[in-house]
N, C-alpha and C positions, 0 to 999 in steps of 0.2 A: 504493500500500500504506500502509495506517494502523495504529496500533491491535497492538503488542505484535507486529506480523511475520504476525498470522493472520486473515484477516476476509471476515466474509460478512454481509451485510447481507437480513433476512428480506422488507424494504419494495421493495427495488432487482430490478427483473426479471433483471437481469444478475445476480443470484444466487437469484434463485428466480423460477420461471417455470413455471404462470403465478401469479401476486398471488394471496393469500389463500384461501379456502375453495374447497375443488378437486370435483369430484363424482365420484361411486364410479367403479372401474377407472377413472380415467382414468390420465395420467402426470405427474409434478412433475420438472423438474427442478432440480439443486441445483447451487452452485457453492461452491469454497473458495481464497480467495488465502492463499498461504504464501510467506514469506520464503525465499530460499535460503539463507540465515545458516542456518536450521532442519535444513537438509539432513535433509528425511523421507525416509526409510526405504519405509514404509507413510501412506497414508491411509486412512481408514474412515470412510463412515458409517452412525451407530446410528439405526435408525429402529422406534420400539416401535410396537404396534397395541395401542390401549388396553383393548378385552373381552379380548383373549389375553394382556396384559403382557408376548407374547415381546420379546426384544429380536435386530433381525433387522440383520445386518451387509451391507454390501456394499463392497467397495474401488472407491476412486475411482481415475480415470485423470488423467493429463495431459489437460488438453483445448489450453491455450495456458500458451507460455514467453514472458517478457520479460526485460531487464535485471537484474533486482533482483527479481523474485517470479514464480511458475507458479501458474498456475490451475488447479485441479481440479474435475472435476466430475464427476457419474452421475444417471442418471434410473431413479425408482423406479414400480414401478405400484402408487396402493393401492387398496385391499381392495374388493371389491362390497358387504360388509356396514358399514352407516351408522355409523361415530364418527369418535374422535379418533386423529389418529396424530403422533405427539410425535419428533422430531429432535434429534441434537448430534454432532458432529465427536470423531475420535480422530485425532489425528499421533503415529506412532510414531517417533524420531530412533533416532539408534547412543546415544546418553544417556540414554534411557527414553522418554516417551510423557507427552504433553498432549492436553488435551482443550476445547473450544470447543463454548462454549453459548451462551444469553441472559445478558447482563447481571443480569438480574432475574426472576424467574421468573414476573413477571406483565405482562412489556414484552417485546415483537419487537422487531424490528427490527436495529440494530448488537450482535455481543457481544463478549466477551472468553475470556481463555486460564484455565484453571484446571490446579488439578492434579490433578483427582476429577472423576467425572461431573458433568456443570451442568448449571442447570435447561435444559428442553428446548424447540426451538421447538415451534406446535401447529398442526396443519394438519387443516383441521374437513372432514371426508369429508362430503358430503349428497347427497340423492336429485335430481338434477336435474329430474327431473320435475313438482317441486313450485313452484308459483307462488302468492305471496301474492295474493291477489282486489286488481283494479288499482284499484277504488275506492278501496281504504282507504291506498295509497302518496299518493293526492293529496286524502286525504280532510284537513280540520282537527278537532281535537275539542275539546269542551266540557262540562268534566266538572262535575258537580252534584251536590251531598248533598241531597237533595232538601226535608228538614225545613227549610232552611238558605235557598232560593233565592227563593221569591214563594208568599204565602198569596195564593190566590183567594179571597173569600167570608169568609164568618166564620167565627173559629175552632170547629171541632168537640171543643169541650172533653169531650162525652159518649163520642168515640169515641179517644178517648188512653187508655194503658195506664193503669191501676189505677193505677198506683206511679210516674206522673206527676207533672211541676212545667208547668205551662203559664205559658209567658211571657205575658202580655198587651202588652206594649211589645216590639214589632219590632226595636228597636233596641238591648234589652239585649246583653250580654257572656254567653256560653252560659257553664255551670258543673257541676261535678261536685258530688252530694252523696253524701257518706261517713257510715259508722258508725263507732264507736269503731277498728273493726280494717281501716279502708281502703276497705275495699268500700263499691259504689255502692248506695245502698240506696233514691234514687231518682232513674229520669232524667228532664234538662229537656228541654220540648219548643216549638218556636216554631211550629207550623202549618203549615211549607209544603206543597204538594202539587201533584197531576199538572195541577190546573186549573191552580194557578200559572205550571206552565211552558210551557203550549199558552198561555196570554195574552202569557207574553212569548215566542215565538219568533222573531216577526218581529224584535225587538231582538238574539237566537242568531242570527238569518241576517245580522242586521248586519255582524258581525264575522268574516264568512267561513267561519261555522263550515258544515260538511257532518256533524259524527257529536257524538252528545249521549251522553257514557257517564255514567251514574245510577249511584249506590251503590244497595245495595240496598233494596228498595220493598218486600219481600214480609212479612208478618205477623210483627212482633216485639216483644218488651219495649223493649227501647233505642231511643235516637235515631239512632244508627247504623244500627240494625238487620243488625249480623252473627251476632245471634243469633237465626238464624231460628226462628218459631216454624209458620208454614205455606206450604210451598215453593208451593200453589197459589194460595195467595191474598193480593191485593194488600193492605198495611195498610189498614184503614180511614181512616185520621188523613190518610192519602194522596192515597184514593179508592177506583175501585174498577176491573175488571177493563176496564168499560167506560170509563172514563177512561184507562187504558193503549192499550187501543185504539181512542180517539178522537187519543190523542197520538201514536200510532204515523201514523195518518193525515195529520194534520195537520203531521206533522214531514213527511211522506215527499212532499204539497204543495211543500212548499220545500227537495226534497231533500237532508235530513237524514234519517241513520241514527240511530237509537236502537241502544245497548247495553245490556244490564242486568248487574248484578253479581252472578256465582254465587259463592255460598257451599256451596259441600259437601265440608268438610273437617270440619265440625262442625257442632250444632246448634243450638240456644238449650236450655236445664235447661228452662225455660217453654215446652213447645214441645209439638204434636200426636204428636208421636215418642216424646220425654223424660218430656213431663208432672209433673215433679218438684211442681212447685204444685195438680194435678187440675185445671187449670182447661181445661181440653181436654176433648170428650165422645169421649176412648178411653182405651184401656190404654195406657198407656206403660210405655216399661223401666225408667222408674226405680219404676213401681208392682209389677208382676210380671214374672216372667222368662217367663210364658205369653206373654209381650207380643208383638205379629207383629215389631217393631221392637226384642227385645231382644236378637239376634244385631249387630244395627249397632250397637253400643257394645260397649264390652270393662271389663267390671266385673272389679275383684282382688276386691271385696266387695259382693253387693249387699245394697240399693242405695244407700248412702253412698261408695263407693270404687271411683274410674270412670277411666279415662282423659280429659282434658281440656288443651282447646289451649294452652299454655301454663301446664298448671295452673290455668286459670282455673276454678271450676268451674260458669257458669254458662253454660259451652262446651264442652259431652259432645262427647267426638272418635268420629267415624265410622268405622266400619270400612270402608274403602273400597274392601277386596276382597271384602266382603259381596256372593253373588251376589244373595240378596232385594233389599238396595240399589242394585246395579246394577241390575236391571229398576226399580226404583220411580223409578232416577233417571232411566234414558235409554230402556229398551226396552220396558214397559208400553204401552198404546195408550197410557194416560193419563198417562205417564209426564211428570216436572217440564219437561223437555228438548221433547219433543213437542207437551206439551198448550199452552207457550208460544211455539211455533212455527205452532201451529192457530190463536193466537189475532195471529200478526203477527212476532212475536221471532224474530230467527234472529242476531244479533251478543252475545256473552258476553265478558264479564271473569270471568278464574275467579279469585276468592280464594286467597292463600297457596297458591298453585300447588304449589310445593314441599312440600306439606302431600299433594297427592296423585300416586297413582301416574300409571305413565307409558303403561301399559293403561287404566286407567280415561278417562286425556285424549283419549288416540288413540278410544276408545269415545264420546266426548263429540265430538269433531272428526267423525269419520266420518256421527254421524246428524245434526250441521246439516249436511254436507256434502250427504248423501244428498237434504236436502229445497232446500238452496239452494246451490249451488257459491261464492256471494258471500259467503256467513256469514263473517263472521270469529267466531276462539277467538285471546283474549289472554289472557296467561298474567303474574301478578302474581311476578316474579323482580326480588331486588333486585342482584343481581350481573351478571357476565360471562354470560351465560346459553349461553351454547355450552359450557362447561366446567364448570358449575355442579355439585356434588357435594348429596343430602342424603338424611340416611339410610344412608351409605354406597355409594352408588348415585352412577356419574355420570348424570345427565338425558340426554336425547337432544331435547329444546323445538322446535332447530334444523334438526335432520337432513333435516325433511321427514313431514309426514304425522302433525303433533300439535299444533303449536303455529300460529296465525298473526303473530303479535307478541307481544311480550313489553315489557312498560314497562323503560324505557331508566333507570334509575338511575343507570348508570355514568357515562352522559352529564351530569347532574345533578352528581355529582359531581366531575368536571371541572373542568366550567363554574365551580362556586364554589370550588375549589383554585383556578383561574387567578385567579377575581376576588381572594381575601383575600391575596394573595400567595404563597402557600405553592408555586406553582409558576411557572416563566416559559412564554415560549408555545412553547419547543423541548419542554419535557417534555410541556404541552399535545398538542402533535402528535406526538407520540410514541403519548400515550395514545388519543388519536382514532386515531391510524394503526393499533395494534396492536388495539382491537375493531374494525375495520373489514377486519384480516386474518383477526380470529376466525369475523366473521359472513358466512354466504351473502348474497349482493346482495340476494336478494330479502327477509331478515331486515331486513340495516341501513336499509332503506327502508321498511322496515314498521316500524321501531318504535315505543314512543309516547314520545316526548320531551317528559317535562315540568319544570315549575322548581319548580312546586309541587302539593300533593294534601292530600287529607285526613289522611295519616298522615307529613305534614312539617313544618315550619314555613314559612310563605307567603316567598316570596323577598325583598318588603318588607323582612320582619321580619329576617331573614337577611343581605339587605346591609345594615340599619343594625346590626344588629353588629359589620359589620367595619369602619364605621368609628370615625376617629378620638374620646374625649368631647371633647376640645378643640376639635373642629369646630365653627362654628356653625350653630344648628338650622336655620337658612335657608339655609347653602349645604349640610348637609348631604343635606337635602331634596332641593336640588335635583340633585345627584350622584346618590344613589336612585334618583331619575326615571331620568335618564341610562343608569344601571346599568339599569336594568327596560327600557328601550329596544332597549339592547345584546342583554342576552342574549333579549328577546325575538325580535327582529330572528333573531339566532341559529338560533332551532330553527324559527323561519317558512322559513328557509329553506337549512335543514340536509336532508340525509338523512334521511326517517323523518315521523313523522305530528304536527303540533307539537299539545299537550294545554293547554287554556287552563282552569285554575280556575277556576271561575267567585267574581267578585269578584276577584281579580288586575287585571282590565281597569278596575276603579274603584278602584282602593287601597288594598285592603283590607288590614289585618295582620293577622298571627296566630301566637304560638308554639307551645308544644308544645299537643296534644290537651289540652281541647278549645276552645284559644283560636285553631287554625287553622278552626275550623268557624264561624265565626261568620254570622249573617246579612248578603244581600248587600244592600249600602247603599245602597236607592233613595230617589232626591231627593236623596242626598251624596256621589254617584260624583265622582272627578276626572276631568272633563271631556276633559281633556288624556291621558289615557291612556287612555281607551273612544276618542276618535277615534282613538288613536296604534293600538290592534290593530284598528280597522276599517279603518285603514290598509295595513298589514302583510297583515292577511289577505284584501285586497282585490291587492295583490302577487301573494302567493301564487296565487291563483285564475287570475289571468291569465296567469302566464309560469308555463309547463309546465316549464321546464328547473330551477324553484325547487324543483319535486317529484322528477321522473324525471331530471333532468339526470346527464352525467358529476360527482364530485365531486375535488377536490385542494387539499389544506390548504399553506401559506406560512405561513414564521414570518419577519415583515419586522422584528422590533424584540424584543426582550425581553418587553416589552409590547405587542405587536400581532400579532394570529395573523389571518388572512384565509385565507378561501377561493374556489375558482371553482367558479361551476354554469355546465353547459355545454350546448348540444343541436350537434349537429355533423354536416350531412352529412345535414338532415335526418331525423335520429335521433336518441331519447334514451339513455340507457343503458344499458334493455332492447333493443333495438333499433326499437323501436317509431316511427312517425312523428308527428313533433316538427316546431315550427319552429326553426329554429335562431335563436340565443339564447344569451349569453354575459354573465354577472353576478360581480363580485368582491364578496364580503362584508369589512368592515375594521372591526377595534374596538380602540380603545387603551383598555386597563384601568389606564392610569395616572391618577390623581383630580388632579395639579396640574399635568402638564407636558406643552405639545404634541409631539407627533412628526411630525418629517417620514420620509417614509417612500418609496422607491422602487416604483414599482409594477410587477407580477412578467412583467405582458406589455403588450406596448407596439406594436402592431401598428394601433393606432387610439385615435379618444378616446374617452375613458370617461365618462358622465352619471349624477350623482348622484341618484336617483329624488326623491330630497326635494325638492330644490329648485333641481335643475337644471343645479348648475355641469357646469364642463367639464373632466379634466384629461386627460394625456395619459400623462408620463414618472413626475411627482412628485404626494405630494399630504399637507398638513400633516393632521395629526387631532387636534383639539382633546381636551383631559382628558375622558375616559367616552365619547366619542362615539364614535359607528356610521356606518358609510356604507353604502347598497347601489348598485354602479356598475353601469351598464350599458353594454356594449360597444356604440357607433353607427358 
């Protein structure tokens, strides 16, 4: 007994059983240790169902007596219908009554006593039925801004928007140009394009990549191009339709998936919908309300006063329970969804997920389904995504039968709380443990774990922030590295699908938009870090238990959190057949002092994949450095 006389631990099977996200009707059981100092009366517990906010009581029993404290327990059955169902303890004494929750209301695991309702545990109801498509759990990806990555050819300066800045030097620094009141009043553009990336693939398959997700390609003013201006047609500046589907081919040679970036949460002002400029040959709604397209926008005044994604206004927000929009987006013959499915597409990243409804994704999920059962639908969520609220609406992402992945942020931030200090590797694991009790398995293994993307700052840039100015720039440097080793090494071989920026693998920096977009630095890549992820993702590939393996995190040092992947029994995870296979990950994020460290199983020796050593019981880790050990 620990912990104020009352404790129940949400991580420990011995108090909840089974681990983490449970599926509909099944049963959970709970336990409660209590103090006999406490001499309860009654115990209770409150278990809410999130659609109904009832709060549903059951008393608990004895299940065992010891010395000094009785355990309580009761098993609940929840609900057939998909959510969340939220838990906390009541002990009533002849004194009055406490109450036992989380710690924290966004951590499991151990809690404490209050004297008010406390935040509650959360136990994610899902549809068992649902399996993420098993390529994408062992898939790697490789994400591309496409303007950004390799011009083929000469630049097509004739076919760049009007209100273009065309780089001629490859090598410049991308830039925003503003007018007096902020706004961009023209974007730059560097040329790259689909031919680009069909010449370098063989260099994508270097690095173990298996899935190339593209920002969006499709017809727009920007270099981004979130402002789409025509959902069927590829930019020109890019290529063209049959360049997508040369690259689709050519990828699918060396088995790589292609994903594309959907945007339909909104449009571009400049667009075949909007029209706000006329340079479109149709009506648009910003021209007449006759418009076939002026039910999908929601004007207060037309047409100067529209709804728009953040205010921006030259991002007219969709109405995305518009049934004309539905059929134009997914169920037309010719429909966006469809007509790029005819042409090869069937994997999407959907934009600002959270931007659209939870019918509309399931609509969106169901017709790649219908055409390919492999499709994946990722879902652009920067939070918890099993609990996620917006709109006033909880999401349902996870449940089964909407989402296939969701990009992993939380993981992201994590990783850099452990690295700047702001956390040691007990809270680390804490935090890994508790989304890992939020998500279905088949979630946490799907998700896309990345360090960095186009709307972050590059991890480079990021760790040398945190370090010291008094460092000097050469061993800062070199620590950097180190760090970009570690947590790459990390998500190669984490749970979930690891996401490689492209340029990360050569050194690239970048802060805030739009100095993380920069072009990728060919002929001045760091050598040492393009072999270091052909490395890693040459790992990956080979040992199955890096993908689908069991997972279990160890906190051996303050600074040093490690985990095991495991295949056992000739199975992995899933239950699927595996070789068996047994790897400890180790990283000390301490920048000057080694650690020696006890290793957590000791059943045989363990071989460093680098370079081979051998330990068994103990093993020192040098300042930043990473191990991957393998059980022999």
């Amino acid at each position: 007994m620990i912990h104020q006389g009352i404790y129940h631990n949400s991580f420990d099977l011995a108090y909840r059983e089974p681990f983490g996200a449970v599926p509909r009707g099944s049963s959970l059981s709970l336990s409660l240790d209590i103090d006999h100092d406490y001499h309860p009366v009654k115990v209770m517990l409150h278990f809410i169902y999130d659609k109904s906010n009832v709060n549903n009581i059951q008393v608990m029993d004895v299940h065992n007596q010891y010395q000094s404290y009785s355990v309580y327990e009761t098993t609940i059955t929840v609900p057939e219908e998909l959510q969340l169902v939220w838990y906390y303890f009541e002990v009533v004494t002849e004194e009055g009554r406490v109450f036992y929750g989380r710690e924290k209301a966004e951590e499991s695991g151990e809690g404490m006593v209050f004297d008010h309702v406390p935040p509650s545990w959360q136990v994610t109801v899902y549809n068992p039925e649902y399996e993420s498509p098993t390529w994408w759990k062992h898939a790697i990806i490789y994400q591309i801004f496409p303007d950004r990555f390799c011009l083929a050819g000469e630049l097509q300066l004739e076919k760049a928007p009007k209100t273009s800045l065309m780089h001629t030097h490859w090598n410049d620094d991308p830039i925003y140009i503003k007018d007096e009141d902020g706004k961009i009043k023209r974007w730059d553009f560097f040329g790259g394009n689909l031919q680009g990336i069909i010449a370098k693939l063989d260099y994508i398959q270097s690095l173990g990549v298996t899935a190339i997700y593209l920002n969006p390609i499709f017809q727009a003013e920007s270099n981004h191009r979130y402002d789409t201006g025509d959902y069927h047609k590829v930019d020109p500046l890019l290529g063209t339709k049959e360049d997508l589907e040369k690259l689709l081919i050519e990828a699918g040679k060396r088995n790589i998936e292609i994903m594309l970036d959907g945007v339909f949460s909104h449009t571009g002002s400049n667009s075949l919908y909007f029209n706000q400029k006329g340079e479109y040959p149709s009506i648009g709604a910003y021209q007449s309300v006759e418009s076939p397209y002026y039910s999908w926008y929601n004007f207060q005044h037309h047409p100067d006063l529209y709804d728009a994604w953040w205010g921006i206004e030259t991002l007219p927000t969709l109405n995305k329970e518009n049934e004309s929009y539905q059929q134009f987006l997914i169920h037309n013959e010719d429909s966006v969804i469809k007509a790029w499915q005819k042409a090869g597409v069937k994997n999407w990243r959907l934009d600002v997920a959270d931007e659209l409804t939870d019918d509309l994704i399931k609509q969106i999920y169901q017709q790649l389904k219908k055409e390919n059962s492999s499709s994946v639908l990722l879902g652009e969520v920067w939070e918890d995504a099993s609990n996620k609220i917006a709109y006033g609406k909880r999401r349902e992402y996870l449940l089964g039968g909407e989402l296939d992945s969701v990009m992993n942020y939380p993981l992201r931030q994590f990783l850099l709380s452990f690295m700047n200090g702001e956390w040691n590797a007990h809270t680390l694991k804490r935090k890994l443990l508790t989304l890992y009790e939020h998500y279905p398995k088949q979630y946490f293994y799907a998700t896309m774990n990345m360090l960095s993307n186009h709307d972050v700052e590059r991890l480079k840039t990021v760790l040398d922030g945190f370090m010291s100015e008094k460092m000097p720039r050469e061993e800062k440097n070199r620590r950097i590295t180190e760090q970009i080793k570690a947590l790459s090494l990390w998500i190669y071989t984490f749970p979930g699908v690891p996401s490689l920026y492209y340029g990360d693998e050569a050194g690239l920096t970048g802060g805030e938009d739009p100095d993380n977009r920069k072009p990728y630095p060919w002929g001045r890549e760091e050598k040492e870090l393009v072999t270091w992820y052909q490395t890693i993702g040459g790992w990956r590939r080979e040992y199955s238990a890096l993908r689908t393996g069991h997972w279990k995190p160890h906190v051996l040092h303050n600074d040093v959190l490690a985990f095991e992947r495991w295949n056992a029994n000739g199975r992995d995870a899933f239950g699927n057949n595996s070789n068996n296979e047994h790897f400890l990950y180790l990283m000390n994020r301490n920048l000057h002092e080694e650690v020696e460290i006890t290793l957590p199983i000791r059943q045989g020796k363990w071989q460093h994949l680098l370079d081979y050593r051998m330990f068994h019981e103990t093993v020192r880790i040098s300042p930043c450095e990473c191990m991957l050990l393998k059980l022999s």
